[in-house]
Structure formats: C-alpha cells, structure tokens
C-alpha positions in Angstrom: 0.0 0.0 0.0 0.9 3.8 0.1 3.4 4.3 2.8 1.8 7.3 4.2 -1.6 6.4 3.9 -0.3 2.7 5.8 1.7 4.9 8.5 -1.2 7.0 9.1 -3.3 3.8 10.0 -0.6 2.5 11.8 -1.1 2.3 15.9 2.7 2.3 16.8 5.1 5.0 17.5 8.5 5.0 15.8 12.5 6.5 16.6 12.8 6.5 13.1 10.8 6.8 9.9 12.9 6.7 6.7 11.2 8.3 3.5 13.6 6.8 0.6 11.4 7.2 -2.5 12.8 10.4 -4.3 15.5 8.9 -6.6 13.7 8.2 -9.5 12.5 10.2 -12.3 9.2 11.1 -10.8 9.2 11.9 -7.8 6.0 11.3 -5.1 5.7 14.6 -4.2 2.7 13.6 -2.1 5.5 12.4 0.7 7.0 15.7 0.6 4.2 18.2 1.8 2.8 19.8 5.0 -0.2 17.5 5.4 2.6 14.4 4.7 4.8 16.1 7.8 1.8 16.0 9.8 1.5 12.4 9.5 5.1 11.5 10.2 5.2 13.7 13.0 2.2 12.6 14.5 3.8 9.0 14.6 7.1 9.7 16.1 8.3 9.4 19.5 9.5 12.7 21.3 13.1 11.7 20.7 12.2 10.6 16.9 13.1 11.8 13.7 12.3 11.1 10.2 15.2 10.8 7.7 14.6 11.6 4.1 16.9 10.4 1.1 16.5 13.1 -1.5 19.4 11.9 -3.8 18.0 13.0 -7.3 19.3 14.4 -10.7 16.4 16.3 -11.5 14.6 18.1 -8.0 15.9 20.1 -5.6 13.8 18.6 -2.7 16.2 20.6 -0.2 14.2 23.9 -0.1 11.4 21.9 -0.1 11.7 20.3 3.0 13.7 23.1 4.8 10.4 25.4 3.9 8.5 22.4 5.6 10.8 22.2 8.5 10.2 26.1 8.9 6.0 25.7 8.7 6.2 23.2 11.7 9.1 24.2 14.0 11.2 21.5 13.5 14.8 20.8 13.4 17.0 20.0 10.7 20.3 19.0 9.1 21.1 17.9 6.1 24.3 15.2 4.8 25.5 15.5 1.4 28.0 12.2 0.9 30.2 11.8 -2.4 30.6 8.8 -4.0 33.6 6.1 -3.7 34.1 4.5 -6.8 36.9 2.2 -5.1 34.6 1.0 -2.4 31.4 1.2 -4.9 29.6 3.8 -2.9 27.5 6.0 -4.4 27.0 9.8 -4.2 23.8 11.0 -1.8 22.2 13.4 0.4 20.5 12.8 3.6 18.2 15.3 5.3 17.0 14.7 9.0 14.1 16.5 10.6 12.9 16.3 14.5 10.9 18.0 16.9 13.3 18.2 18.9 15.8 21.0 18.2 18.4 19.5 20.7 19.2 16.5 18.9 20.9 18.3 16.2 23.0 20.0 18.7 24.7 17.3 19.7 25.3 16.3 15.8 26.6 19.6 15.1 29.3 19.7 17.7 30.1 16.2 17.4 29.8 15.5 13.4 30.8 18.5 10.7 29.5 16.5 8.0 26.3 17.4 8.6 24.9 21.3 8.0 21.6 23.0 7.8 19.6 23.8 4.9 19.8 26.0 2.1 16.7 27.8 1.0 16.0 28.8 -3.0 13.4 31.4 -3.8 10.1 30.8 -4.9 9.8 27.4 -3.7 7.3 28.1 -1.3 5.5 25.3 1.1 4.5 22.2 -0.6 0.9 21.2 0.2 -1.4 18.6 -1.1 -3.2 20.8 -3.0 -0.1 22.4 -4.5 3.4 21.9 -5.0 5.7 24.4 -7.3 7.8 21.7 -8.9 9.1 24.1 -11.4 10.8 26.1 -9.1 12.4 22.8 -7.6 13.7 21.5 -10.8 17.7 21.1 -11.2 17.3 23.2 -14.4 21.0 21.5 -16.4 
C-alpha cells in the first residue's frame, strides 16, 4: 500500500521513519508536503526523527523540506556524501528533521558533515493541494 496512507493507519510509535522514494524520475511529491509532515510527526516518539533520502538528478527537494521544517518548527540537518568508486559507494544526500531542536546539537558539535539547509526562492510550502515543482527543478 501507500506508505503514508499505511503509516497513518498504523497504531505504533516509531525512533525512526525513513522516507527513501525520491530517486527516480518522478518523484511522489505527495510524501513531501505539509499534510505528509503532519503524519510522520504525529507517529514519532519525542526523541524521533524522520530521515529523508533526497538523492535526485532532476529536483531540488532541499528547499522543499527546509520550507516544511520552517511551517512546523522543526529541526534540521542535512548530509550530502560523495561517492567512492573504489569501495562502490554512491553519491547521496540525507536530510533529517525532529521536533526536537536539541538532537541536532549534539550532531553539530560532534559530526561536521552534517549542516543545515539551504533555501531557494520561490519554492514556497509544498501542500497537497499544490506543489511548485518548477521552481524545484535542477534546471542543467
């Protein structure tokens, strides 16, 4: 079934939700918006957070979910990893949100290869009703 639509339903609390579905060409941008966040968050433990893969050649989902961070007061950071063509690992970017803001202080001091978030103009805050993909695109 659809993951958010199945976690919504679900009666458990989680430490960790990971949302890994961004690397294809098309992109559910239906896992990426307020109403999504509100789900997740609604499902988390008070120590939890929900980890996003947003490696992609095509979207910018970094605004995206820094703007949706923003809209609910939640902390962020955000790993970008290269790739290791001698070990066979791949390039890819990791963004964490939480509602707790002090988790990421203890990452910040401890672990500089994680940083916040960058914003880009005209993004704006992804809804269910509306989502400016345009404005995400990684226009080559």
């Amino acid at each position: 079934g659809d993951g958010r639509l199945k976690l919504a339903d679900a009666k458990d609390y989680y430490d960790l939700i990971v949302v890994d579905a961004f690397s294809s060409d098309a992109i559910p941008i239906h896992l990426v918006t307020l109403e999504a966040m509100k789900v997740y968050f609604s499902k988390i433990t008070a120590s939890g957070l929900v980890a996003f893969h947003i490696s992609n050649r095509y979207v910018d989902l970094e605004p995206v979910l820094l703007n949706l961070a923003n809209a609910m007061g939640l902390g962020y950071a955000i790993r970008k990893d290269v790739g290791d063509d001698a070990t066979g690992k791949g390039a890819s970017t990791w963004v964490v949100l939480a509602a707790n803001n002090g988790l990421f202080d203890k990452v910040a001091v401890n672990d500089n290869r994680w940083s916040g978030l960058e914003t880009k103009p005209g993004v704006g805050l992804w809804r269910d009703d509306f989502a400016n993909v345009a404005r995400a695109f990684l226009w080559q």
